[in-house]
C-alpha atoms as one frame of an Amber mdcrd trajectory, in Angstrom:
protein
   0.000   0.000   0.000   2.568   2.628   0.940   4.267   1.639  -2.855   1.850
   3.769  -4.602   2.086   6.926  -2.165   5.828   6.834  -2.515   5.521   6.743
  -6.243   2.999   9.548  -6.160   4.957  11.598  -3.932   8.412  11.113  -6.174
   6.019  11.786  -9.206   4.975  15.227  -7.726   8.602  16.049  -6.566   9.488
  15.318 -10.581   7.044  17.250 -11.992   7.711  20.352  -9.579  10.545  20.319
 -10.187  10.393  20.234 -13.803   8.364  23.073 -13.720  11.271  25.174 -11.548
  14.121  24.208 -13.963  11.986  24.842 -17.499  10.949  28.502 -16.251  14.560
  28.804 -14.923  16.562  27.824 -18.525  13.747  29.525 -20.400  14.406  32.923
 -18.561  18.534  32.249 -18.654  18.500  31.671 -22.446  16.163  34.542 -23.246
  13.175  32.357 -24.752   9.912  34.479 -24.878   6.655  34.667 -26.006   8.368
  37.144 -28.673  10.572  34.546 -29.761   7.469  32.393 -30.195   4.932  34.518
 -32.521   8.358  35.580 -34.483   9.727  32.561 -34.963   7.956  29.426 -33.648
  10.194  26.888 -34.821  13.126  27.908 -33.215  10.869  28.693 -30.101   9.907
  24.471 -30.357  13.101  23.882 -31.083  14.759  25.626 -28.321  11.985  24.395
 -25.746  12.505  20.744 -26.813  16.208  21.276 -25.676  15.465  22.883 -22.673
  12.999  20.192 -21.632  14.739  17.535 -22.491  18.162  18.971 -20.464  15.429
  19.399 -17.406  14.491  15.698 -17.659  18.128  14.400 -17.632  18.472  16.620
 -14.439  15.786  15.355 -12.918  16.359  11.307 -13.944  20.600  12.311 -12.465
  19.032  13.942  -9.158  15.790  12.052  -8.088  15.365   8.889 -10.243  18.788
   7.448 -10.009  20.150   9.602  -7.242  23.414  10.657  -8.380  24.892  13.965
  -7.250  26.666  15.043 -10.490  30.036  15.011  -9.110
C-alpha cells in the first residue's frame, strides 16, 4: 500500500521540479513569447532542448540519485 504513495509523492517532486528548472533555462537563455509569434520553430526547437536537459536533471538527481560530481 505505501508503494503507490511513494511513487505519487516522487512523481509530484518530478514534476515540480520540472516546472522550476523549465521557467529557470527559459528565462537564462532569453526564450519568450516574442521569440514564439516571431519565430515558432526555433521557439519548439529551443523548448525541446530545454525540456529535455530538465528531464536528464531530474532522472541524475531524483530517479537514479546521483549527485553530479
Amino acid at each position: 500500500g505505501s508503494l503507490w504513495e511513494h511513487l505519487a509523492e516522487i512523481d509530484l517532486t518530478c514534476n515540480n521540479r520540472l516546472d522550476v528548472l523549465i521557467s529557470g533555462m527559459q528565462e537564462n537563455q532569453g526564450i519568450t513569447e516574442a521569440l514564439k509569434s516571431r519565430d515558432p520553430m526555433a521557439w519548439v526547437r529551443a523548448m525541446n532542448n530545454i525540456r529535455n536537459c530538465a528531464e536528464e536533471i531530474i532522472l541524475r538527481e531524483l530517479v537514479y540519485g546521483e549527485d553530479g560530481a
